[in-house]
C-alpha positions as CSV (number, residue, x, y, z in Angstrom):
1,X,6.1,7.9,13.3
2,X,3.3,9.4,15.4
3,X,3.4,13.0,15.4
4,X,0.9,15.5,16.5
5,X,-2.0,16.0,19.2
6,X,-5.2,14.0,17.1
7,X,-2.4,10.5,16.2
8,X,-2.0,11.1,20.2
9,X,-5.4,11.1,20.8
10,X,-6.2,8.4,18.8
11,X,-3.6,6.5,20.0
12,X,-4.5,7.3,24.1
13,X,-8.0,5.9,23.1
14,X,-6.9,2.9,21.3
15,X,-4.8,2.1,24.0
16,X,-7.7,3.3,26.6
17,X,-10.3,0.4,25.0
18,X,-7.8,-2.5,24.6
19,X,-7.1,-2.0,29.0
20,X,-11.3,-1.7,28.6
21,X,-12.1,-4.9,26.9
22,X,-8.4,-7.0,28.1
23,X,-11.7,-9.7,29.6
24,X,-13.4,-10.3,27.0
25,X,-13.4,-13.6,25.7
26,X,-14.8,-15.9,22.9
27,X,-16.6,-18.8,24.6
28,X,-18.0,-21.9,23.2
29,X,-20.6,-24.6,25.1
30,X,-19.5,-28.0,25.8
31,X,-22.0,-29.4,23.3
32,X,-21.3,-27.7,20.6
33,X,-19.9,-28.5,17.4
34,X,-16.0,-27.5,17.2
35,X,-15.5,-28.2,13.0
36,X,-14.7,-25.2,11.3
37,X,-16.8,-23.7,9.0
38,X,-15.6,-21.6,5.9
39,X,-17.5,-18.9,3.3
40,X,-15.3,-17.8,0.7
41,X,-16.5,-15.5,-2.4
42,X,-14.9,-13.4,-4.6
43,X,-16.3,-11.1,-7.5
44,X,-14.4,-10.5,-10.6
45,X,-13.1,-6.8,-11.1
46,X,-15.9,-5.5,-9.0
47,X,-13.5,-2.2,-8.7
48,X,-14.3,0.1,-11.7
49,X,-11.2,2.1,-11.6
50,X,-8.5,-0.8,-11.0
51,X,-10.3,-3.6,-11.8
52,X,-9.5,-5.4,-9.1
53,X,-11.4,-8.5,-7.7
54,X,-12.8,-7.9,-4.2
55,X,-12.2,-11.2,-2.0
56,X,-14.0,-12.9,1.1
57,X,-14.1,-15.2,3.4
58,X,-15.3,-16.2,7.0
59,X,-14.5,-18.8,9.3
60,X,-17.5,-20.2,12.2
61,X,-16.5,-22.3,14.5
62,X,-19.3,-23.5,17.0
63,X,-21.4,-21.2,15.2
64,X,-19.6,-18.0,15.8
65,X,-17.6,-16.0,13.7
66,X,-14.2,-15.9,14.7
67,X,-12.1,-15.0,11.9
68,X,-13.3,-12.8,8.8
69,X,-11.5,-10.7,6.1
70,X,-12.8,-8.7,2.5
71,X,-10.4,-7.0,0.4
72,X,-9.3,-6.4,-2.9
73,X,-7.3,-8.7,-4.3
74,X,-3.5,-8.1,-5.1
75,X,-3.5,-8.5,-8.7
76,X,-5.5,-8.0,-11.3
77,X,-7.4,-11.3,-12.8
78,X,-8.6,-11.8,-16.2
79,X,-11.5,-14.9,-15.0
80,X,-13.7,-15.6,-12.4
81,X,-12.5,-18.7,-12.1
82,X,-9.2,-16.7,-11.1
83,X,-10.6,-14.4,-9.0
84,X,-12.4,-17.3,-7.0
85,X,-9.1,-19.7,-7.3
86,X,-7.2,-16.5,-5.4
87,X,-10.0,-15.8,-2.8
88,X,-10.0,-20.0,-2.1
89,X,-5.8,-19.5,-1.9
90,X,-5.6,-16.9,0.6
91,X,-8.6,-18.7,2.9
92,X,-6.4,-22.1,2.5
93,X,-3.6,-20.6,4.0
94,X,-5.4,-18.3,6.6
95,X,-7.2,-21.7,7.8
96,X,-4.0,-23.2,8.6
């Protein structure tokens, strides 16, 4: 629940530059290449205090980013290989 004048603010100017920017658009040229192109990375408990794994990834498609997300992981991971297994997971399913 919103409550008090700076959530109202904040919210008035949220609201204020999604009217502002309702034209903007992602554009591609006809010639150029449509395949998707992933980066995924992960490190392995790069958080000293919880030691969680911080994951990545990006997706490019006609060589702009359109899709991009870095955050710790969920659970804790005792390999790399586990902490890059994860990171490749959640990229999987956001690409489909």
């Amino acid at each position: 629940m919103i409550s008090g004048k700076p959530h109202w603010n904040a919210l008035k100017h949220m609201l204020a530059y999604i009217k502002a920017t309702t034209h903007y658009r992602v554009t591609f040229k006809a010639e150029s290449n449509l395949n998707p192109i992933s980066y995924i990375n992960s490190d392995f408990a790069g958080c000293k205090e919880s030691r969680q794994s911080t994951k990545g990834n990006i997706f490019i498609v006609a060589g702009r980013p359109v899709s991009w997300e870095s955050k710790h992981q969920e659970t804790v991971v005792l390999s790399t290989v586990k902490a890059k297994y994860m990171a490749f997971t959640r990229a999987t399913s956001q690409a489909i």
